[in-house]
Residue frames relative to the residue before (quaternion, step in Angstrom):
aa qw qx qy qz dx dy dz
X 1.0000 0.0000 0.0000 0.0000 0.00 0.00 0.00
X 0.4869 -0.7930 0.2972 0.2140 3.28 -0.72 1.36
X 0.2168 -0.7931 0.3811 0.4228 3.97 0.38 0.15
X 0.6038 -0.6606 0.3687 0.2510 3.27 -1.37 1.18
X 0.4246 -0.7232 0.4735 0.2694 3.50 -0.74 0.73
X 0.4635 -0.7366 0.3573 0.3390 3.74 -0.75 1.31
X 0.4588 -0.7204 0.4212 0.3052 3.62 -0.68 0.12
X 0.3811 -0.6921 0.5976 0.1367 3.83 -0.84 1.19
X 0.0158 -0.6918 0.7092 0.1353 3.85 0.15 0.47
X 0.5236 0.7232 -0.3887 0.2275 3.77 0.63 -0.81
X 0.6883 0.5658 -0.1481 0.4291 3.00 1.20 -1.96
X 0.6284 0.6208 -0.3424 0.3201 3.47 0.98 -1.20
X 0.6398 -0.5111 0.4466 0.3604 3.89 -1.35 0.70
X 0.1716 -0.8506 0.4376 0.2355 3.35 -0.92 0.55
X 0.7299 -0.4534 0.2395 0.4520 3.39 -0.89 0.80
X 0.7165 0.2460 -0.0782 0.6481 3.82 0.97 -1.53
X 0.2689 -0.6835 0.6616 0.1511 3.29 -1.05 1.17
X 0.5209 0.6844 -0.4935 0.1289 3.64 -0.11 0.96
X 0.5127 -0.7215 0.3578 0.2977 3.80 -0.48 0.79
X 0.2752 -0.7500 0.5594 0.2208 3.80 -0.33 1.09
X 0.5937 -0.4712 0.5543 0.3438 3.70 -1.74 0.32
X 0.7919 -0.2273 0.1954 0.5320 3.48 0.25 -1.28
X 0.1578 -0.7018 0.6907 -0.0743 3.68 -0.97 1.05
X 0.6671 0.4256 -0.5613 0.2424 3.53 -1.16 1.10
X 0.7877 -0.4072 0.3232 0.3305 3.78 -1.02 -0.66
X 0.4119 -0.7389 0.5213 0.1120 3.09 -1.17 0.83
X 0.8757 -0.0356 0.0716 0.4762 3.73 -1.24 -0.11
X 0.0679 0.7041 -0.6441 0.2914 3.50 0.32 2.07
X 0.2066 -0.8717 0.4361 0.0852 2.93 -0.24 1.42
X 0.0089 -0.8113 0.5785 -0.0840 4.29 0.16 0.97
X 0.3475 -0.5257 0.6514 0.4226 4.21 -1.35 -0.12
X 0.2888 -0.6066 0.7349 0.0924 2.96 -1.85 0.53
X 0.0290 -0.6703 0.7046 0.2311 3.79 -1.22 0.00
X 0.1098 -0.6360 0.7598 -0.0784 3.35 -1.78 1.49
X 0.9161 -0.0337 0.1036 0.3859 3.05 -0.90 0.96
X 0.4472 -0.7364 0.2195 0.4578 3.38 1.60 1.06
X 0.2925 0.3988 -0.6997 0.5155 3.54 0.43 1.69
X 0.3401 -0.7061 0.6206 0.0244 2.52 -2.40 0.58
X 0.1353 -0.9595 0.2397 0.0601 3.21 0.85 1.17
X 0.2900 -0.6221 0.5845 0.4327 3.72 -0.77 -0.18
X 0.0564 -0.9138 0.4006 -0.0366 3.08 -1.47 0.53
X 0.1554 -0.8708 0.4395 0.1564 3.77 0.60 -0.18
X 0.2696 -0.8626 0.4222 -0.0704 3.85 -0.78 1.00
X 0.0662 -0.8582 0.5090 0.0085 3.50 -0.42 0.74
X 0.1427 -0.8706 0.4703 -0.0217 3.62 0.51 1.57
X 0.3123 0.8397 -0.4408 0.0559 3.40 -0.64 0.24
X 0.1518 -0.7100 0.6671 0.1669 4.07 -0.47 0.55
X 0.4345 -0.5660 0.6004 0.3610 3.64 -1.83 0.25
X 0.2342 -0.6468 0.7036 0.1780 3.79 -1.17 0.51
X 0.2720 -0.7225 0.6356 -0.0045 3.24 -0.45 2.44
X 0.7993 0.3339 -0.2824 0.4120 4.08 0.69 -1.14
X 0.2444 -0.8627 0.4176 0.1468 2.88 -0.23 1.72
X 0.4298 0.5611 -0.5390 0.4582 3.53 1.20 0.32
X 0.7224 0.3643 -0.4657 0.3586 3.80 -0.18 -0.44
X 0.6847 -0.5599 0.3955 0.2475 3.62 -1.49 0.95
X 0.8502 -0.2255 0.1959 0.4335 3.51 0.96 -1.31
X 0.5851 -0.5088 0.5037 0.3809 3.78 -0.75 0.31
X 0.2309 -0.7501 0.5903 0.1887 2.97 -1.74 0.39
X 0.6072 -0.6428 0.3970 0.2461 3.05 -0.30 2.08
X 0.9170 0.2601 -0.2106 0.2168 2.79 -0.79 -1.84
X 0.4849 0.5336 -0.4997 0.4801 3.99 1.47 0.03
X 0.6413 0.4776 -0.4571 0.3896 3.76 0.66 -0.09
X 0.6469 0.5388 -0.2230 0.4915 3.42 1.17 -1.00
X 0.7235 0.3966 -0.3302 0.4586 4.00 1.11 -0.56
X 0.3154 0.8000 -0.3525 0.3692 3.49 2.12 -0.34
X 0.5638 0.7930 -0.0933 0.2111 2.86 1.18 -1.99
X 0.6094 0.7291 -0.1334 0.2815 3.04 1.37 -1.95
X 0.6862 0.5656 -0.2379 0.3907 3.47 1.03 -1.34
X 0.5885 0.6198 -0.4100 0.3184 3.44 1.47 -0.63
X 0.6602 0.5314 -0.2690 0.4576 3.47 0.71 -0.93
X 0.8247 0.4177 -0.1648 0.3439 3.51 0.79 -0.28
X 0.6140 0.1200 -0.2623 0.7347 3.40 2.16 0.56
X 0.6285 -0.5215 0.4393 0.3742 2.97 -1.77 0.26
X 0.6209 -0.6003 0.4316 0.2604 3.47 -1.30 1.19
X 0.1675 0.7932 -0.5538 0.1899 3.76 -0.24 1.40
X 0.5427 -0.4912 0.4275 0.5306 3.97 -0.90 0.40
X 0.5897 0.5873 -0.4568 0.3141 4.08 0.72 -0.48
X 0.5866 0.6443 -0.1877 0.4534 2.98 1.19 -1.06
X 0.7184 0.4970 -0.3008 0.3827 2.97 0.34 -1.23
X 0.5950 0.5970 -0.2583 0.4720 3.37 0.80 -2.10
X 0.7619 0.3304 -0.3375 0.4432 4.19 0.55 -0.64
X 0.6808 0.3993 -0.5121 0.3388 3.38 0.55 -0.37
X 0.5357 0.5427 -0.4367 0.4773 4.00 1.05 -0.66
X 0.5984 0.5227 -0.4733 0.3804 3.66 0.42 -0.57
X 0.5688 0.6821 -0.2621 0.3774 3.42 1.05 -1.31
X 0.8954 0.1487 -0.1865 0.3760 2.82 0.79 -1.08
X 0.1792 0.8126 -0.2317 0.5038 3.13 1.11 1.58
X 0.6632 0.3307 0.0100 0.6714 2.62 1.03 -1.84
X 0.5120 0.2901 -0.4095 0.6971 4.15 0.63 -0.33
X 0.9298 -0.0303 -0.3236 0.1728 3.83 -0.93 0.38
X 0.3839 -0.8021 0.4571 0.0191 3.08 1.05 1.54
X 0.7804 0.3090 -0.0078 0.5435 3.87 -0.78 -0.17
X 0.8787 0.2051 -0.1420 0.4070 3.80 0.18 -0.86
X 0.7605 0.4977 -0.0805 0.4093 3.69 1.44 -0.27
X 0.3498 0.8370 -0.4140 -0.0756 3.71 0.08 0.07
X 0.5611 0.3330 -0.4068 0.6394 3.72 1.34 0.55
X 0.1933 -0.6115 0.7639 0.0723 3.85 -1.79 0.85
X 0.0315 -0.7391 0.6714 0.0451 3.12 -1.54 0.53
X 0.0824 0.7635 -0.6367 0.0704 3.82 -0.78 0.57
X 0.1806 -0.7249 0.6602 0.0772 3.67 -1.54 1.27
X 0.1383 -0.7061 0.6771 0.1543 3.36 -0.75 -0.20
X 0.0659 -0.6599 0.7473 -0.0403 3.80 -1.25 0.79
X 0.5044 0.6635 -0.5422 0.1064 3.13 -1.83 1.30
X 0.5353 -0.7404 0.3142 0.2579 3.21 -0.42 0.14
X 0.1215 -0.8424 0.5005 0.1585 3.45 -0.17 0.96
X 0.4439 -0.7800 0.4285 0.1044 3.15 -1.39 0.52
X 0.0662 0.8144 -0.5764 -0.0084 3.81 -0.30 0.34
X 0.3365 -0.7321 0.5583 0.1975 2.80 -1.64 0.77
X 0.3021 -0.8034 0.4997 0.1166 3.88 -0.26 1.19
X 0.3593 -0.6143 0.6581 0.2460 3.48 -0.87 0.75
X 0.4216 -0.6158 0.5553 0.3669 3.58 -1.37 0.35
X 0.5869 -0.5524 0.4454 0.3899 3.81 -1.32 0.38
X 0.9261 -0.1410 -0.2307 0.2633 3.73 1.03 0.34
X 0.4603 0.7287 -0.1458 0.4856 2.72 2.03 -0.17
X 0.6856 -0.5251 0.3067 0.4001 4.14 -0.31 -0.06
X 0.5934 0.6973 -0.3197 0.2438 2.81 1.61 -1.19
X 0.1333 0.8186 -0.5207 -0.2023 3.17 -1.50 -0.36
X 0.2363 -0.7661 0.5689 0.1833 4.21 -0.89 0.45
X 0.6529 -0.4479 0.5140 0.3299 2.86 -2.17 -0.35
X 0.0146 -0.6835 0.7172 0.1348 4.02 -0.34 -0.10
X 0.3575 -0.5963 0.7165 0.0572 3.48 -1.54 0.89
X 0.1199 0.7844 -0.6085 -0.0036 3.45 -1.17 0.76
X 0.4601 -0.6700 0.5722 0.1093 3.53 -0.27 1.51
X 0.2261 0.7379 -0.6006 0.2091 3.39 -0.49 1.89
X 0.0524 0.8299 -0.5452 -0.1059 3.59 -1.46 0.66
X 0.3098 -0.7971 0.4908 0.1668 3.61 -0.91 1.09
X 0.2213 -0.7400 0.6324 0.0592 3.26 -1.01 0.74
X 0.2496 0.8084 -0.5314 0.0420 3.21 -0.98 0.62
X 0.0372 -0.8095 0.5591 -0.1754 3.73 -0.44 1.27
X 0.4547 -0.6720 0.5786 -0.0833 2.92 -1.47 1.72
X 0.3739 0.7943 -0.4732 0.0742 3.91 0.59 0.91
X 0.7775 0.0208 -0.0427 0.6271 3.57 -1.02 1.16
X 0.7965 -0.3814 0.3537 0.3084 3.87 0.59 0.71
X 0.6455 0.3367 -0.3341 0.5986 3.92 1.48 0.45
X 0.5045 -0.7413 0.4349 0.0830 2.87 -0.99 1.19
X 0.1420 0.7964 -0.5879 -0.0035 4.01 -0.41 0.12
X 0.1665 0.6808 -0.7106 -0.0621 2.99 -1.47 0.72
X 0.0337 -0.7813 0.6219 0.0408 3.16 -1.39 0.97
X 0.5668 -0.7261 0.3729 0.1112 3.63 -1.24 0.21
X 0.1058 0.8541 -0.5085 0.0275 3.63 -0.21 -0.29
X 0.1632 -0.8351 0.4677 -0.2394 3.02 -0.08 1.94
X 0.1302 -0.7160 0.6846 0.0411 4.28 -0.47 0.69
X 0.0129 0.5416 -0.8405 0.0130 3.83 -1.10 1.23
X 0.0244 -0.6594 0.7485 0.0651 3.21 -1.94 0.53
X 0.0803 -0.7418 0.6571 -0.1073 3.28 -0.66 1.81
X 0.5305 -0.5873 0.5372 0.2917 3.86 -1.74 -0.20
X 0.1168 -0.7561 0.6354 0.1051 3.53 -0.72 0.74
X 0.1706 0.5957 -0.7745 -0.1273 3.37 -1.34 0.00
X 0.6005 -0.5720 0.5543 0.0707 2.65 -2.27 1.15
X 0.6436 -0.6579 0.3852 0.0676 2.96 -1.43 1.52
X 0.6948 0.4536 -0.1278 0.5433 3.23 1.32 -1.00
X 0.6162 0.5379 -0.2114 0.5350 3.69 1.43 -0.11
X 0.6582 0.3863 -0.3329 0.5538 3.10 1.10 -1.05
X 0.7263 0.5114 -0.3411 0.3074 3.91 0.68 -0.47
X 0.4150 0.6443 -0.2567 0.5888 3.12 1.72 -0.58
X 0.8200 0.1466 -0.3191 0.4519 3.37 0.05 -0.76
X 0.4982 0.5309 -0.5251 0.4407 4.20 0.75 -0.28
X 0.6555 0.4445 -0.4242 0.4391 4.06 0.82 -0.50
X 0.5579 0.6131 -0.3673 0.4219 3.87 1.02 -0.54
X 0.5920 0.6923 -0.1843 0.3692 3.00 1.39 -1.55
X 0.6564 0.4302 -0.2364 0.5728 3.24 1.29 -1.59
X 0.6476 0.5874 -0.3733 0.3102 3.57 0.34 -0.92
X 0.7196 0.5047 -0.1913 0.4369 3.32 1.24 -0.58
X 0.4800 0.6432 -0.2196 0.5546 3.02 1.38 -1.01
X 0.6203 0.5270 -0.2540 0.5225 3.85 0.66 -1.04
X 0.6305 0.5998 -0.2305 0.4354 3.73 0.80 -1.01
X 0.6515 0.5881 -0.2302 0.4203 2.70 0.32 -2.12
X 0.8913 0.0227 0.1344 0.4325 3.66 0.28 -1.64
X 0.1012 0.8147 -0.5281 0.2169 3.52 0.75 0.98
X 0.8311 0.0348 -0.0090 0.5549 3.51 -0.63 0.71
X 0.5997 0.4816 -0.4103 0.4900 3.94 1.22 0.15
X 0.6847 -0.4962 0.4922 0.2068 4.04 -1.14 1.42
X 0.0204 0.8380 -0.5452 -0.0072 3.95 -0.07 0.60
X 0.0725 -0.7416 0.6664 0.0245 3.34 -1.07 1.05
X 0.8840 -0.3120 0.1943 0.2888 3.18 -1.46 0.11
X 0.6474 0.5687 0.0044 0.5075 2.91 1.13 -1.84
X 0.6850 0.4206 -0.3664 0.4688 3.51 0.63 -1.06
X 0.5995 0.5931 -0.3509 0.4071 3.51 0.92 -1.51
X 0.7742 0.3862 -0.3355 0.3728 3.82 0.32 -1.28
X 0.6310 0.4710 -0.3915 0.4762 3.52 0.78 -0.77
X 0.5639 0.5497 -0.4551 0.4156 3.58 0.62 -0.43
X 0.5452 0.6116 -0.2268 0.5266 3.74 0.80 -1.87
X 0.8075 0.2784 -0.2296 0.4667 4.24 0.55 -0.50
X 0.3988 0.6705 -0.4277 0.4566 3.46 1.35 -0.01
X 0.5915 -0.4532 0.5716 0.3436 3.36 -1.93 -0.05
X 0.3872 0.6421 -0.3666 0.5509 3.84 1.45 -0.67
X 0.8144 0.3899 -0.2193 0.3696 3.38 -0.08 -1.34
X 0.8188 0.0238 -0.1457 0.5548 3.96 0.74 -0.10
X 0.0170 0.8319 -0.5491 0.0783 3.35 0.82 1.64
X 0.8347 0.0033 -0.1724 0.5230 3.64 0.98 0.47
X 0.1861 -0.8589 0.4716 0.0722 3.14 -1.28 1.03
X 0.7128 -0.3985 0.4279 0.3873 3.72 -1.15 0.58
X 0.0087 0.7333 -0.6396 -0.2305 3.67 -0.64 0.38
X 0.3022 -0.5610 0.7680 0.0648 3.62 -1.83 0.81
X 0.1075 -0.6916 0.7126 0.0474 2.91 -1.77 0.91
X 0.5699 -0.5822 0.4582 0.3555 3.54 -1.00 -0.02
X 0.0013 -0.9098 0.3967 0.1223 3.44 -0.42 0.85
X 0.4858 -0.6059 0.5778 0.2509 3.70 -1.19 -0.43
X 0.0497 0.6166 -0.7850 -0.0335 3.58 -0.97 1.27
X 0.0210 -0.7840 0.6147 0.0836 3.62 -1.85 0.87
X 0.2123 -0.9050 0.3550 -0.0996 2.63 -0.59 1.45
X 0.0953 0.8350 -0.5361 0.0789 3.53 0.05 1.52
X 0.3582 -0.8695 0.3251 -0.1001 3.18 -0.86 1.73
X 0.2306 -0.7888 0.5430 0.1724 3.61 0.08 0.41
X 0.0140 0.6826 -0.7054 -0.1905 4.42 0.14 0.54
X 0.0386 0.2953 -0.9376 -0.1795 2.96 -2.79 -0.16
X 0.7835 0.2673 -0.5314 0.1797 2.27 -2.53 0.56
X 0.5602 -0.7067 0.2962 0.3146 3.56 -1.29 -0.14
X 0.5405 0.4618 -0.5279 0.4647 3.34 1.11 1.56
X 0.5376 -0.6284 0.3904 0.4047 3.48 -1.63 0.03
X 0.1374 -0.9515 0.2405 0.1338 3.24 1.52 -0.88
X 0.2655 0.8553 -0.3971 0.2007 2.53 1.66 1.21
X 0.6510 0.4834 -0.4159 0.4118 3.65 0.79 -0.08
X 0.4614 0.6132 -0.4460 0.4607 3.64 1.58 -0.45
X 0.8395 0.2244 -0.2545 0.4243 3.72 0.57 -0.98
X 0.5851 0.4443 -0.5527 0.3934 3.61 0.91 0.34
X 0.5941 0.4051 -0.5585 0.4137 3.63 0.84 -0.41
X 0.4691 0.6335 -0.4627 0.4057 4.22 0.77 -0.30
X 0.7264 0.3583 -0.3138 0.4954 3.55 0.02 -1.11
X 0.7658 0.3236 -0.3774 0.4079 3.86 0.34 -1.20
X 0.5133 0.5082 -0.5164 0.4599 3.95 0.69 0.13
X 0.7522 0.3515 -0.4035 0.3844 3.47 0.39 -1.16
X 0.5573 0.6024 -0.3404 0.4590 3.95 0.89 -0.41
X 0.0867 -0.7825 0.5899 0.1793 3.88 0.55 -0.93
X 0.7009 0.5892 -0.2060 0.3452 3.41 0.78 0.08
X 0.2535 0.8550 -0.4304 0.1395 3.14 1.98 -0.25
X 0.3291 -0.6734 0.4712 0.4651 4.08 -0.81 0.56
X 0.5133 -0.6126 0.5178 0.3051 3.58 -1.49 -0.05
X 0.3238 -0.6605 0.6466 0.2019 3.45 -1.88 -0.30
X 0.6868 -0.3107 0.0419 0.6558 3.47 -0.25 0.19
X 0.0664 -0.5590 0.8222 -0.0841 3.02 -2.34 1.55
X 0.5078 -0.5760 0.6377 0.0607 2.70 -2.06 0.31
X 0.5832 -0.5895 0.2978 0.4730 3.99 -0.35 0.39
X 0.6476 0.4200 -0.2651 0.5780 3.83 1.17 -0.41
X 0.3191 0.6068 -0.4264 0.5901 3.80 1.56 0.39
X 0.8493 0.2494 -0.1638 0.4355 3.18 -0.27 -1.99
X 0.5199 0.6244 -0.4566 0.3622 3.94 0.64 -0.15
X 0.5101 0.5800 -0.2581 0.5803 3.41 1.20 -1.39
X 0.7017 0.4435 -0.3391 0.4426 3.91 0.20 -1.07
X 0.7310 0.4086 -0.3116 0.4489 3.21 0.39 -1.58
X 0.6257 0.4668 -0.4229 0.4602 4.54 0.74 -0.46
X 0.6448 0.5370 -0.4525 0.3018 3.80 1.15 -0.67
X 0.5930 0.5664 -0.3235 0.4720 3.11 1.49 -0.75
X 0.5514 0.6813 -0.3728 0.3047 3.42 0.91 -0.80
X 0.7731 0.4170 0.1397 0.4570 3.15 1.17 -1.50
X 0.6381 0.0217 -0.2787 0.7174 3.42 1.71 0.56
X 0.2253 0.6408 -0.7314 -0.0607 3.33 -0.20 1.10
X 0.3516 -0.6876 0.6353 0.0022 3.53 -2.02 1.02
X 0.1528 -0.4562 0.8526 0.2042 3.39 -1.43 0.18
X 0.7116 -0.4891 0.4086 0.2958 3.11 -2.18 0.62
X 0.4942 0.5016 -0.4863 0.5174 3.68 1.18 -0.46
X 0.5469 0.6004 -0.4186 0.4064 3.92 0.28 -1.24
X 0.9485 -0.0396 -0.1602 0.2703 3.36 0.30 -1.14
X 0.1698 0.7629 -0.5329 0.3242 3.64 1.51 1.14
X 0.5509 0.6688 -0.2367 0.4396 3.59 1.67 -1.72
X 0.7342 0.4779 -0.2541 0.4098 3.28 0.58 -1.33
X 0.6852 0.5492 -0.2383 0.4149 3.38 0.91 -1.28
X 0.6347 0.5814 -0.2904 0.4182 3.64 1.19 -0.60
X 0.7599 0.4995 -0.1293 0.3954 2.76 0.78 -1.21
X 0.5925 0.3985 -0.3051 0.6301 3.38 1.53 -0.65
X 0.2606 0.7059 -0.3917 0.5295 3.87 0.97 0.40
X 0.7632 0.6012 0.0048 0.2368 2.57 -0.57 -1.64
X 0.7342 0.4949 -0.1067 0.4523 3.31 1.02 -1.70
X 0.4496 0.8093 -0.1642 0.3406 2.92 1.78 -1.19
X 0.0014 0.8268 -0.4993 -0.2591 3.76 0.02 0.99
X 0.1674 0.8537 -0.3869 0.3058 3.56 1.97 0.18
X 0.8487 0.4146 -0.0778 0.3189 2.63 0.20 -2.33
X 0.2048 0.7789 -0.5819 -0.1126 3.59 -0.89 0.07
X 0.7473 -0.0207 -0.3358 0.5730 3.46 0.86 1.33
X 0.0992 -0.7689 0.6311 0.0251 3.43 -1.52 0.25
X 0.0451 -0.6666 0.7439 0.0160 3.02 -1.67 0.90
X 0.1749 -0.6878 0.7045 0.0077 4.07 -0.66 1.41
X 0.1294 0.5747 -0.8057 -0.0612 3.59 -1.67 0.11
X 0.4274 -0.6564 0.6170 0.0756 3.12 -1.34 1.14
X 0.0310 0.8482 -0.5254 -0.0594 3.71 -1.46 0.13
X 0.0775 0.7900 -0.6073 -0.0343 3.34 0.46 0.76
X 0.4342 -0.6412 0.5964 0.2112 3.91 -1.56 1.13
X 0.1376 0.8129 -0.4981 -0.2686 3.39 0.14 -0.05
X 0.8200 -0.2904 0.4687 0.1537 2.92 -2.15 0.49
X 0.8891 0.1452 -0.0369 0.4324 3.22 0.40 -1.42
X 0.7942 0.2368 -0.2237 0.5130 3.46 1.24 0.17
X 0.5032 -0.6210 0.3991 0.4494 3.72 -0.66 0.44
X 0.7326 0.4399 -0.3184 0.4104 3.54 0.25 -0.23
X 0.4193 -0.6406 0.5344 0.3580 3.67 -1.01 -0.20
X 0.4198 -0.6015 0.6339 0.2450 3.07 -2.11 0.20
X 0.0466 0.7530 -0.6562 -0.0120 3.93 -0.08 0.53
X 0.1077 0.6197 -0.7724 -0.0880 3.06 -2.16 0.34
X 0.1143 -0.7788 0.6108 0.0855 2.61 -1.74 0.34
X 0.1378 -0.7676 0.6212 0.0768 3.49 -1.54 0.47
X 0.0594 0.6999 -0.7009 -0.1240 3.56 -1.98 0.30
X 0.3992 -0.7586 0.5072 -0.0891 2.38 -2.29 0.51
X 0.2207 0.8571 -0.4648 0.0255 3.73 -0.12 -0.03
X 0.4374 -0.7558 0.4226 0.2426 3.38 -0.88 1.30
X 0.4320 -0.7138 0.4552 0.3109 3.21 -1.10 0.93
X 0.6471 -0.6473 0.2904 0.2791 3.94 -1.10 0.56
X 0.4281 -0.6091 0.4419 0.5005 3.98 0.21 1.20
């Protein structure tokens, strides 16, 4: 007895001749290796279906495409072959690919002075897409650093003074009195408030790396504020003087982020949005900026 041949419903004409944008799968979850980690991860695979007569894609060649990730390091070369792949599996019915990647890298962070040192998570996603035969990869990257506001921190050094005036009005000042004052509760009757903030970062690469740790260690230099992971009390001093010494408004640090951007022979466009939570209001302050290099 002859065995029955399986049915392709896929293959079969479809009722509506109409061509779809994109057709495949969402949040396939596979490891990735970045920068010799091995990451978890999750995938969105997908090709456009140009012949609008055929019913559907074949999934599971997008999903077996897949394979190559786990088995080199995650690079725009890479990438550019596995979309081809899936090209070449839909011959006739496809000419643009599209693949994201979601995960979280990891770094280890030196403290700011102490021995210590942690993990820092960074919330990253890769895009990469294969249209009409141009390649693109782009990024999308989350630093989370501390602002403190400029206009607070001056406000309160003027309180400071006001008090100071009190404290010793019409009273002979020596050294001693001044420092012991300067260590009192008197001496920092108000502070600056800082909120936790949010740089996003969506990246346009050229060339043949991703370079994501080149531009997160960029943005958290150009910020000085990057948060920490495990500190010590001469850790969190060091924190509390970085702030001292870049306070920002969200314009302050959209500027900064460009510009360290910019430098970037990676980069060859950019879109940043800033977020600062504030402290003192329920809402946020956000900017944002873009960019694109002009052609040599």
């Amino acid at each position: 007895m002859n065995a029955l041949t399986l049915p392709d419903i896929a293959a079969q004409a479809s009722r509506q001749a109409l061509p779809l944008d994109w057709v495949g799968m969402c949040g396939i979850a596979l490891p990735i290796l970045i920068d010799g980690q091995r990451l978890t991860a999750t995938a969105d695979a997908g090709v456009s279906l140009d012949d609008g007569e055929a019913r559907g894609i074949h999934m599971s060649r997008l999903y077996l495409a897949l394979e190559m990730l786990d088995q080199q390091p995650l690079a725009p070369a890479l990438l550019h072959k596995v979309l081809q792949r899936f090209l070449d599996s839909h011959e006739d019915l496809s000419k643009n690919a599209y693949l994201r990647i979601h995960t979280q890298l990891l770094l280890k962070r030196p403290a700011l002075v102490s021995p210590l040192a942690g993990w820092k998570g960074y919330p990253v996603s890769i895009e990469a897409r294969l249209e009409n035969q141009m390649f693109h990869v782009e990024l999308k990257i989350d630093v989370t650093y501390s602002s403190t506001c400029p206009c607070s921190a001056a406000l309160a050094r003027q309180l400071i003074q006001q008090q100071f005036l009190e404290d010793f009005a019409n009273t002979p000042l020596q050294h001693e009195d001044v420092l012991t004052w300067l260590g009192s509760a008197n001496g920092i009757v108000a502070t600056p408030h800082s909120q936790r903030s949010s740089a996003q970062l969506h990246v346009h690469l050229q060339g043949e790396h991703l370079a994501l740790v080149d531009l997160i260690d960029s943005a958290e230099a150009a910020l000085g504020t990057a948060v920490q992971t495990a500190v010590k009390r001469a850790d969190e001093q060091a924190f509390a003087l970085a702030n001292g010494q870049n306070l920002m408004f969200c314009e302050d640090a959209a500027r900064r982020l460009n510009l360290a951007l910019k430098r970037s022979d990676a980069v060859k466009a950019f879109h940043l949005k800033v977020i600062h939570a504030e402290s003192l209001h329920a809402h946020d302050a956000v900017a944002e900026s873009r960019w694109t290099r002009n052609p040599a």
